[in-house]
VOBA-1610 file (N, C-alpha, C; in pm, whole numbers, padded with zeros to 5 digits, always signed):
BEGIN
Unk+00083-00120+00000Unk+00000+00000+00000Unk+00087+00126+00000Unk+00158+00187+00087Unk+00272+00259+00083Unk+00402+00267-00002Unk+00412+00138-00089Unk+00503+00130-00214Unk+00385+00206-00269Unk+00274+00151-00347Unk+00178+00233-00458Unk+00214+00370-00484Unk+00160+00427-00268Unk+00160+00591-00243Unk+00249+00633-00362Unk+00348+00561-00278Unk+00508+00600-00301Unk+00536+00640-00455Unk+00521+00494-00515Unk+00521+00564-00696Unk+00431+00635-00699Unk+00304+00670-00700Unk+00220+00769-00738Unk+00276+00876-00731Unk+00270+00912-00600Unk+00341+01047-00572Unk+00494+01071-00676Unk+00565+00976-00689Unk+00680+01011-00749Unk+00656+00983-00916Unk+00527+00943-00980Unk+00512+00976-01115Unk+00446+01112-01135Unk+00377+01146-00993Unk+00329+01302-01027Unk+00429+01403-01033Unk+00526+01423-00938Unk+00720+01506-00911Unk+00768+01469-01053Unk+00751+01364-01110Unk+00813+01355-01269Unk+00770+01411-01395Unk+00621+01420-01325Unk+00545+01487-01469Unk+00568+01631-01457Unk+00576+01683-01297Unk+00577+01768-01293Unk+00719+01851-01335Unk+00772+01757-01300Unk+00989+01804-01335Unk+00953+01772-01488Unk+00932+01721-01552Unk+00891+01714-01701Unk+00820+01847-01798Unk+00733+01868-01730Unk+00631+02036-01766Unk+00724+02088-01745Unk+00825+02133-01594Unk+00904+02244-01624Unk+00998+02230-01749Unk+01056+02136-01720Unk+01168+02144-01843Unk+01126+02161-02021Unk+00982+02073-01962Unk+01000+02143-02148Unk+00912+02253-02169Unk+00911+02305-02035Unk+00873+02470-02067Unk+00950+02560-02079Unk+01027+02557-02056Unk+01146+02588-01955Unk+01247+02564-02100Unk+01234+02444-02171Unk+01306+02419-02295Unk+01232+02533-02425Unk+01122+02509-02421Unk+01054+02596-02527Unk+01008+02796-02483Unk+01077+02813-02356Unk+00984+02974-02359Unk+01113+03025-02337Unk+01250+02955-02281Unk+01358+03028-02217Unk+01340+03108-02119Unk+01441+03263-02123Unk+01380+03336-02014Unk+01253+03394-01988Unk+01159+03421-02134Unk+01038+03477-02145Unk+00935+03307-02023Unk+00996+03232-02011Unk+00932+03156-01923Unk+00883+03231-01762Unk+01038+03305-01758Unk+01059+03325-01624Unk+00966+03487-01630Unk+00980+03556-01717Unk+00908+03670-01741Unk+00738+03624-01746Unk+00717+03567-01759Unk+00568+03541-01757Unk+00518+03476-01598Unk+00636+03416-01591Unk+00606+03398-01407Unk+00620+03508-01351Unk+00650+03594-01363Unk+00688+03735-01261Unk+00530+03773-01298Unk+00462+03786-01397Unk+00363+03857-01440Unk+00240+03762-01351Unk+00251+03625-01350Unk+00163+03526-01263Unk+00191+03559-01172Unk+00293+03552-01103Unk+00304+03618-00950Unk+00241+03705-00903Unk+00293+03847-00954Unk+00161+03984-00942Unk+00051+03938-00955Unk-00024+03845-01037Unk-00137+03835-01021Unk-00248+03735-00919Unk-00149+03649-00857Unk-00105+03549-00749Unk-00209+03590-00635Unk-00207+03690-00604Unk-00308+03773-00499Unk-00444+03783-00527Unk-00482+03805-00625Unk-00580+03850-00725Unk-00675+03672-00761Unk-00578+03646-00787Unk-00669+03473-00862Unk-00542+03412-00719Unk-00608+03326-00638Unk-00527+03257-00516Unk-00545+03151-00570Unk-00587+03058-00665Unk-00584+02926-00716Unk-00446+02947-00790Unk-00386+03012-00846Unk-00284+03031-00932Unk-00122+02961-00833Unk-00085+02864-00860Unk+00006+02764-00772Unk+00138+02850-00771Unk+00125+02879-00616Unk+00237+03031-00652Unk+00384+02935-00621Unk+00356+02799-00533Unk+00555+02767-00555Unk+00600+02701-00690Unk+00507+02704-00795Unk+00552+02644-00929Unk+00638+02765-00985Unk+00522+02851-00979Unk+00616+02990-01026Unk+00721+03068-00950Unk+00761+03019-00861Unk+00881+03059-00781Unk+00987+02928-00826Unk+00938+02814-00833Unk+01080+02703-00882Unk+01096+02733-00979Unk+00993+02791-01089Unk+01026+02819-01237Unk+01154+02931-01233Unk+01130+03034-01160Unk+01212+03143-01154Unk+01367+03101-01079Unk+01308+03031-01014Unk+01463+02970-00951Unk+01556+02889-01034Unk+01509+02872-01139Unk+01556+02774-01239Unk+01571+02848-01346Unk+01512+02941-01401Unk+01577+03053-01506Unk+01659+03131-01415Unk+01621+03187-01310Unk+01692+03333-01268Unk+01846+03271-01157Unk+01824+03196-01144Unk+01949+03125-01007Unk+01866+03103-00907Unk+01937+03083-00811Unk+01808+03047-00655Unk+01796+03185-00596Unk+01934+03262-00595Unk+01971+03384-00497Unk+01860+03482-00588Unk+01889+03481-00740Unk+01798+03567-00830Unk+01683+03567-00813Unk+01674+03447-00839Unk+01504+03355-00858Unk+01412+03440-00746Unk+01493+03386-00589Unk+01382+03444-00481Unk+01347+03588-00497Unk+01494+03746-00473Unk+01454+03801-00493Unk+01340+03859-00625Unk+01406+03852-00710Unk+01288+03881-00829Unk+01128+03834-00780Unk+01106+03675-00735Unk+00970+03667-00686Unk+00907+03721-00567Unk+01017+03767-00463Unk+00970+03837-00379Unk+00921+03973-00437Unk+00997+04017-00499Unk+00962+04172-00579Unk+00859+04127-00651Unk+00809+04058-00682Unk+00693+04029-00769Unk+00554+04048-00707Unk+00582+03977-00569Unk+00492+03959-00477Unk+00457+04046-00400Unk+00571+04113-00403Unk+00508+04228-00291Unk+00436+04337-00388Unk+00446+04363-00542Unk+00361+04440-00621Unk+00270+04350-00678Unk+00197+04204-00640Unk+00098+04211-00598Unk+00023+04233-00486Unk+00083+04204-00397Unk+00005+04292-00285Unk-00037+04434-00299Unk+00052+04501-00331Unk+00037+04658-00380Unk-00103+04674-00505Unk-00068+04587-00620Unk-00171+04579-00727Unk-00336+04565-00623Unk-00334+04460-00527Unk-00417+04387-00493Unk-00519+04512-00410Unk-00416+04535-00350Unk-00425+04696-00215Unk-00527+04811-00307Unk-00494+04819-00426Unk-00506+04933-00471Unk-00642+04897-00566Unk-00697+04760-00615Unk-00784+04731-00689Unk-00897+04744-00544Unk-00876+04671-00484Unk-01016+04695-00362Unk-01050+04791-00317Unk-00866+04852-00266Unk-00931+04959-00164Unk-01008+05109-00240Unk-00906+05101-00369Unk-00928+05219-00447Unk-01054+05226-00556Unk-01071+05111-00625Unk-01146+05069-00683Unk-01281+05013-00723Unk-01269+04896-00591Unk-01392+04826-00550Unk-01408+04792-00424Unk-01354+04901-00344Unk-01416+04884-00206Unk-01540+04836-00170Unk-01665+04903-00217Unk-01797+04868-00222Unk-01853+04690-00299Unk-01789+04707-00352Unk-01821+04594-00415Unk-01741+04456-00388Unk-01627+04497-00320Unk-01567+04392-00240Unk-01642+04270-00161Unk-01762+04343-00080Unk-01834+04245+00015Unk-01923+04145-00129Unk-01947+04151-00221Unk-02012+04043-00282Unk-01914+03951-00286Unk-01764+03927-00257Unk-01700+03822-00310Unk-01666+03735-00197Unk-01772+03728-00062Unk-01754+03683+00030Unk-01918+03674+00116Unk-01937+03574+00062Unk-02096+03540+00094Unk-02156+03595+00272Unk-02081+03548+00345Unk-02106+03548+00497Unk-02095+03711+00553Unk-02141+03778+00469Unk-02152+03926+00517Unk-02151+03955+00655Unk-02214+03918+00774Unk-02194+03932+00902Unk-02075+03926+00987Unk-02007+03799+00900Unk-01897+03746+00946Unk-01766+03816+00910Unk-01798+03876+00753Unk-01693+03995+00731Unk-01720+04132+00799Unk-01840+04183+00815Unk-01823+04282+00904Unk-01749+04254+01005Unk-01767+04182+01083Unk-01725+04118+01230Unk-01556+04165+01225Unk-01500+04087+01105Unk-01369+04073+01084Unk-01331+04194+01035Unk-01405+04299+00954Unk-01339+04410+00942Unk-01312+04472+01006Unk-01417+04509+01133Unk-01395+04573+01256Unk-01286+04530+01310Unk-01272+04409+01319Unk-01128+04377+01404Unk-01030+04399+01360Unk-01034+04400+01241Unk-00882+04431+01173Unk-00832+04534+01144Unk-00940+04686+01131Unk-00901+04778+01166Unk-00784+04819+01212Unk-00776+04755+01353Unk-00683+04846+01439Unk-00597+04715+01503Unk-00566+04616+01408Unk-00478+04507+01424Unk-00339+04533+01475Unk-00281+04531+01539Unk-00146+04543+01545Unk-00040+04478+01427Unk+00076+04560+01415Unk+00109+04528+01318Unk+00199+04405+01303Unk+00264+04384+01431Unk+00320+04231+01427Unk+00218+04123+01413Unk+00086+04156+01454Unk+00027+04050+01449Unk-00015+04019+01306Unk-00051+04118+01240Unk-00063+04105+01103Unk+00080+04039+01014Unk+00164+04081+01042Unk+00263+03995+00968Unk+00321+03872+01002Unk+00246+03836+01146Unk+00272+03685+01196Unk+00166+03598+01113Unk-00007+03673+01080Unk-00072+03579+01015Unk-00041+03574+00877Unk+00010+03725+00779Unk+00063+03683+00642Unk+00163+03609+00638Unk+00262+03598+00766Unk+00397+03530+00703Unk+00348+03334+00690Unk+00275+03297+00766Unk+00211+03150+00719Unk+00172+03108+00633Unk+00207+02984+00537Unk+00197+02969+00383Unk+00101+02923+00377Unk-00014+02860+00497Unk-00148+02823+00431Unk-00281+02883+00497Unk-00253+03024+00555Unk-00315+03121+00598Unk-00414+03175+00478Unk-00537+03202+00484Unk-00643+03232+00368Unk-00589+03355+00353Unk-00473+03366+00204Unk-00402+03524+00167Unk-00491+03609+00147Unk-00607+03575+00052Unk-00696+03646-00012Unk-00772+03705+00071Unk-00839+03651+00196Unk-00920+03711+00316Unk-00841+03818+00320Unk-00731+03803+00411Unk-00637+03875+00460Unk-00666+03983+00405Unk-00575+03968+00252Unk-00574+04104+00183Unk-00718+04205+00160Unk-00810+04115+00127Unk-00963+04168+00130Unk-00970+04246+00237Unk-00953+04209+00404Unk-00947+04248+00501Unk-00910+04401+00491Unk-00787+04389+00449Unk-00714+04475+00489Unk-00773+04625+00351Unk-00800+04631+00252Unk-00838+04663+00203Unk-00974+04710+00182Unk-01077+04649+00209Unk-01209+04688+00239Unk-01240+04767+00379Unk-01112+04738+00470Unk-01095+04831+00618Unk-01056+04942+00634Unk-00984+04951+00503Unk-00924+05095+00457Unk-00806+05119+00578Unk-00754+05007+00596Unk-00590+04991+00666Unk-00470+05026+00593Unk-00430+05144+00671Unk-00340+05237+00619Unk-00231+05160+00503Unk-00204+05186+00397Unk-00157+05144+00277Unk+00002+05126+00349Unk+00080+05227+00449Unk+00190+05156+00498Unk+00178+05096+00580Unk+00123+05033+00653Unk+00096+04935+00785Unk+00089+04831+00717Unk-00004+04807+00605Unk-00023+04684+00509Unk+00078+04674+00443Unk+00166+04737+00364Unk+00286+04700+00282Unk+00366+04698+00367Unk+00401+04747+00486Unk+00541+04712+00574Unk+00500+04562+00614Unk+00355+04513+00654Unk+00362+04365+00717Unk+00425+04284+00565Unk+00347+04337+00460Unk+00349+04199+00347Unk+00526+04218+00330Unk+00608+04345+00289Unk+00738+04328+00319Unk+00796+04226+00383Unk+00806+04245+00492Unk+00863+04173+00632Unk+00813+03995+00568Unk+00654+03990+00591Unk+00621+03858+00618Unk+00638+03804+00474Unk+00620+03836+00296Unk+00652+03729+00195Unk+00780+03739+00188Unk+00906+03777+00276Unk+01012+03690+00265Unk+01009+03582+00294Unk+00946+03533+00455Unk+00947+03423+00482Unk+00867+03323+00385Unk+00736+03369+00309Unk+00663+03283+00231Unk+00728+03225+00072Unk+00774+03345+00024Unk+00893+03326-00115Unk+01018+03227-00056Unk+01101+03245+00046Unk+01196+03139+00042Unk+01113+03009+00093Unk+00969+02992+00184Unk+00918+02898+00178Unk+00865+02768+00068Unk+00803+02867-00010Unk+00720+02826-00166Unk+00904+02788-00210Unk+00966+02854-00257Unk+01071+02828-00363Unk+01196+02694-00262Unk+01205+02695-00209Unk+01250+02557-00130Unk+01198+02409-00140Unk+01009+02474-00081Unk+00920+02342-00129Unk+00968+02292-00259Unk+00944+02367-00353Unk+00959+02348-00494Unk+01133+02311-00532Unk+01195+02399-00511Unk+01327+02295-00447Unk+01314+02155-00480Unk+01321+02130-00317Unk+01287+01987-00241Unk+01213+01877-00325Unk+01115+01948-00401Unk+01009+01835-00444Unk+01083+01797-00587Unk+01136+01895-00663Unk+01232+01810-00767Unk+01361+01710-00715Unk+01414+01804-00614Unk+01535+01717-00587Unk+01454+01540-00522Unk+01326+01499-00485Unk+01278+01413-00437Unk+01327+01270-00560Unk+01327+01307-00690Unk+01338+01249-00790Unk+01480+01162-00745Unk+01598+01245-00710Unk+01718+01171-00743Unk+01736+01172-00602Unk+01707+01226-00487Unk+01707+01202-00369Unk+01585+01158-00250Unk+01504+01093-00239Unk+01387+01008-00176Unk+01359+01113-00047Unk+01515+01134+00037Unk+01498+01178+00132Unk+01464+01305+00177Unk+01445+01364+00033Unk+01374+01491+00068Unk+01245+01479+00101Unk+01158+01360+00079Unk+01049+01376+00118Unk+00997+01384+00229Unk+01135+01344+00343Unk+01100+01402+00471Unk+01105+01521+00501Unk+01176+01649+00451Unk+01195+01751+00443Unk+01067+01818+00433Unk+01030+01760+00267Unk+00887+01854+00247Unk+00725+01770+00298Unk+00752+01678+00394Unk+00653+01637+00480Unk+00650+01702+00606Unk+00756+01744+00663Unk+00799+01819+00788Unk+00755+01976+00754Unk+00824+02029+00669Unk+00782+02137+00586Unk+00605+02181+00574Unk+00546+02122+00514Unk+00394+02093+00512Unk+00347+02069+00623Unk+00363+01998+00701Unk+00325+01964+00801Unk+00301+02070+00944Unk+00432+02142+00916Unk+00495+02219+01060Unk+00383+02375+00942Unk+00387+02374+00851Unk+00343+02514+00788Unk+00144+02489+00827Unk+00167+02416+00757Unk-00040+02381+00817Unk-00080+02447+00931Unk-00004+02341+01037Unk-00041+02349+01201Unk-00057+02481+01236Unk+00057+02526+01199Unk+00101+02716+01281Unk-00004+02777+01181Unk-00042+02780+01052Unk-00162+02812+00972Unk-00323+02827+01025Unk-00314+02673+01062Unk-00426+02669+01131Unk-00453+02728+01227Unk-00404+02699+01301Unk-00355+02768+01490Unk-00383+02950+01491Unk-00328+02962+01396Unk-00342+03136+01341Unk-00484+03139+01281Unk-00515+03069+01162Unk-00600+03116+01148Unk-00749+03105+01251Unk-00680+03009+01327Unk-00877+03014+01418Unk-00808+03108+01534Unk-00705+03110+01552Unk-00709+03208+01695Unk-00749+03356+01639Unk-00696+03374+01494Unk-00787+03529+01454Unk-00900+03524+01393Unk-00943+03361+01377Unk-01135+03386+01322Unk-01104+03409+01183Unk-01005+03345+01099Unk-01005+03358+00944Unk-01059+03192+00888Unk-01135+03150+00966Unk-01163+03045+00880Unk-01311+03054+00861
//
């Protein structure tokens, strides 16, 4: 049963080390340029698999390149993100979140969040980003209070994502990373979770 897992999981890391490369073979650097452009938009559409596009970049740009560039990516989506709600569609924000009561509730609170605490819940990689940012934006939370947390906290999430992604190719020629990115996942969830119900984001 656990052999099966085992190949499964490691024909999916192959298909997936496969897509990069022959994307990666056919777009060159315009590969890595189109991930910077997914990134910014990363905030915006949260289904969009943001550590693919950070290994992609780590793999055109270097690792040292790769991160910064996706961190810079990320933090002007946050900025993009900041500026479409708060400036834009403030009002119209609350239709994209059914439980209206429950976002009032949470806007009020977040108001006047402190600011470490805000960058303790963005810096967690499976913290609901999109709330967050909604949050912070429909609250009309000062534009530097919000960009100094996302600063500070998507360093920790960019070298997170781009490691995972790392790890999960190197799994191919080395097995034992899969303890790495089980520990990894594992230890990121918990503190996720833990955060998100102690601030009521679930």
């Amino acid at each position: 049963m656990l052999y099966n897992i085992y190949v499964i999981i490691m024909a999916w890391i192959n298909s997936i080390n496969n897509i990069l490369n022959n994307y990666l073979q056919a777009s060159g650097i315009w590969g890595g340029v189109l991930c910077c452009l997914l990134i910014i938009l990363e905030p915006l559409f949260p289904v969009l698999p943001m550590f693919l596009f950070v290994t992609i970049n780590l793999l055109v740009f270097g690792t040292v390149l790769g991160l910064i560039i996706s961190y810079i990516c990320t933090i002007l989506g946050c900025l993009l993100f900041y500026i479409v709600f708060n400036k834009l569609l403030s009002k119209k924000a609350y239709k994209f979140y059914k439980d209206k009561k429950k976002l009032n509730s949470l806007v009020n609170k977040y108001k006047d969040i402190k600011i470490e605490t805000l960058t303790t819940i963005i810096s967690m990689p499976f913290t609901p980003a999109f709330m967050i940012n909604l949050l912070a934006a429909v609250s009309n939370m000062p534009l530097k209070k919000y960009m100094t947390a996302e600063i500070i906290a998507k360093i920790f999430i960019t070298i997170f994502w781009g490691f995972f992604g790392f790890s999960l190719i190197k799994c191919l020629t080395h097995p034992q990373y899969f303890i790495v990115i089980g520990l990894m996942l594992l230890g990121g969830y918990i503190l996720s979770k833990v955060i998100s119900r102690k601030y009521n984001l679930e």
